[in-house]
N, C-alpha and C positions, 0 to 999 in steps of 0.2 A: 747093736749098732750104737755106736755113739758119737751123739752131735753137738759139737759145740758151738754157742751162739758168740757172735762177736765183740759184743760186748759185754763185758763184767754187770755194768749197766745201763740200764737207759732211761730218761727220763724227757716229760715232756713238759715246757717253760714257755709261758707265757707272758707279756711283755703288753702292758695297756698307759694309756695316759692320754693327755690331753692334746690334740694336735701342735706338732711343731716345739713339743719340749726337748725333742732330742732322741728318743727312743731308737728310730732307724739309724740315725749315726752310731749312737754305742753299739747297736747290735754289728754295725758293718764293720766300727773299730777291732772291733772284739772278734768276730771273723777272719778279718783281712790283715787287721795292725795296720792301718791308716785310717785316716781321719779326712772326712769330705765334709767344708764345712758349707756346703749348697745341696746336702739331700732332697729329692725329694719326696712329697707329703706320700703318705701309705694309701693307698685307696682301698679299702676292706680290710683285708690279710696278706700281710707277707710272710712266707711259711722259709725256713732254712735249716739243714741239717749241719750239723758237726761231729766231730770226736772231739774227748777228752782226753786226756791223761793226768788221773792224779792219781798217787799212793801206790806207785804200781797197777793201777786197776784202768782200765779202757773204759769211756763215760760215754754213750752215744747220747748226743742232744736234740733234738727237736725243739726249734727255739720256733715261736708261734710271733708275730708283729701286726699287733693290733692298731690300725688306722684311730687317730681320734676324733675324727669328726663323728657326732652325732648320729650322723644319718644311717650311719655304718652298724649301730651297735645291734641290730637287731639282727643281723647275719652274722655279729660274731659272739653270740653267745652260743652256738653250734659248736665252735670251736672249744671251747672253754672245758669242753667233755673230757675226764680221764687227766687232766693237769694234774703232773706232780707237783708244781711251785707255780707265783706269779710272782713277778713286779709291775709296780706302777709306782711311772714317772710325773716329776713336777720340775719346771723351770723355773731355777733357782733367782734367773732374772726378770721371772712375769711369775710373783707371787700370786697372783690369782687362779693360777695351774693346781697349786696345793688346794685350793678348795674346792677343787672336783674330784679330789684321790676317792673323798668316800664316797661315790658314785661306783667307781671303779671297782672299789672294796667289796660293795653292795652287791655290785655284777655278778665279782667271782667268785665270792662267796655261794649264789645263788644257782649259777649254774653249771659250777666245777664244785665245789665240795665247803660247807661251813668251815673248815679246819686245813683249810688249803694254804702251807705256808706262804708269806707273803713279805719282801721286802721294797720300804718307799725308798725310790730312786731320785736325791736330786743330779738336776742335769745343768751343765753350763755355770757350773763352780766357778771359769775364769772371767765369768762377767761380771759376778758378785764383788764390789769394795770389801777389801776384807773387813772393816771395822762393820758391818752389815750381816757378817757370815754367821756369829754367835746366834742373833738374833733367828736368824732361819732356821739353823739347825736345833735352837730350843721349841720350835713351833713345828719342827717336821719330826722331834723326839717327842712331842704332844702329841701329833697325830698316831705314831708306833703306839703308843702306849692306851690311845683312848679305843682302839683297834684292836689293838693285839695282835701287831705285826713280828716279827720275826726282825726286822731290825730298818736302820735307815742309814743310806752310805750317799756321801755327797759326791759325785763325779763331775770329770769334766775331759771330753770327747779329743777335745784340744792340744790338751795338754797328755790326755791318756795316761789320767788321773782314776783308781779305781776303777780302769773298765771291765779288765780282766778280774779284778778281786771280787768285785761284787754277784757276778753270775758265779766263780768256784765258789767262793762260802757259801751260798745256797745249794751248789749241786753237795759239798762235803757234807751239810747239814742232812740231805736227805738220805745219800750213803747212810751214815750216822742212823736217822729216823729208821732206815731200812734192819741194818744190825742186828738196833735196840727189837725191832718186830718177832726179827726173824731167830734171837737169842731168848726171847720172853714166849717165844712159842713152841720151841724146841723144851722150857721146861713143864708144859703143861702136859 
């Protein structure tokens, strides 16, 4: 008998940050292709499925949307189980969102996998003065780097600026991750 599954692959994406930096808009952007700029706030988890398509290959997603309030984080570190990727978010126009990424870091590191790729997401790009922009992106390519994240993409929900590019170069990367596993194993 032979059974084929539906997708090529699938992968599960998780999605944390600080309340109200924007998280559930891109997620919905990126779902939908529109832009609600009166979301509202996540209360726990908001769980959604998708397809992909890239490379010829069919991408099933489980995208996971992590509430930030506080109160919440103790019910979603349950969730955090079996993550193939995360991001986390910071608002590019309330810089003090970036200094709670490594909480978030800390999170999913601890209870999804030390080695769990991870890109910083800023959000609300078209609120930033551009002469302003440099400046953030050198402190949000500090934080990639004092971490060892997998990379940082500046979005803006808005304008639908990087919304879609930022979640496929994670999912290509783990395709990729995947290959490399499954070609390095095949020669042992």
């Amino acid at each position: 008998m032979n059974i084929s599954l539906p997708f090529d692959h699938s992968f599960k994406l998780i999605f944390g940050g600080a309340g109200g930096v924007g998280k559930s808009t891109l997620l919905h952007s990126f779902m939908y292709n529109e832009f609600i700029p009166d979301m509202k706030l996540t209360i726990g988890v908001q769980f959604n499925t998708t397809m992909l398509n890239r490379n010829g290959r069919t991408i099933g997603l489980s995208l996971w949307d992590l509430g930030g309030q506080e109160r919440f984080r103790f019910i979603q570190t349950m969730y955090l189980e079996n993550a193939h990727a995360g991001f986390i978010f910071f608002d590019m126009s309330r810089l003090g969102t970036l200094g709670q990424v490594g909480s978030w870091i800390d999170m999913y590191r601890e209870y999804a996998d030390p080695a769990l790729p991870i890109i910083l997401v800023g959000t609300k790009l078209d609120l930033v003065p551009s002469n302003q922009q440099a400046g953030i992106h050198g402190m949000a390519n500090r934080v990639v780097q004092d971490y060892g994240l997998v990379g940082y993409t500046a979005t803006s929900s808005k304008m639908n600026l990087n919304v879609n590019e930022v979640i496929t170069y994670m999912v290509d990367v783990l395709v990729y991750r995947q290959y490399v596993e499954l070609t390095s194993n095949s020669k042992d």
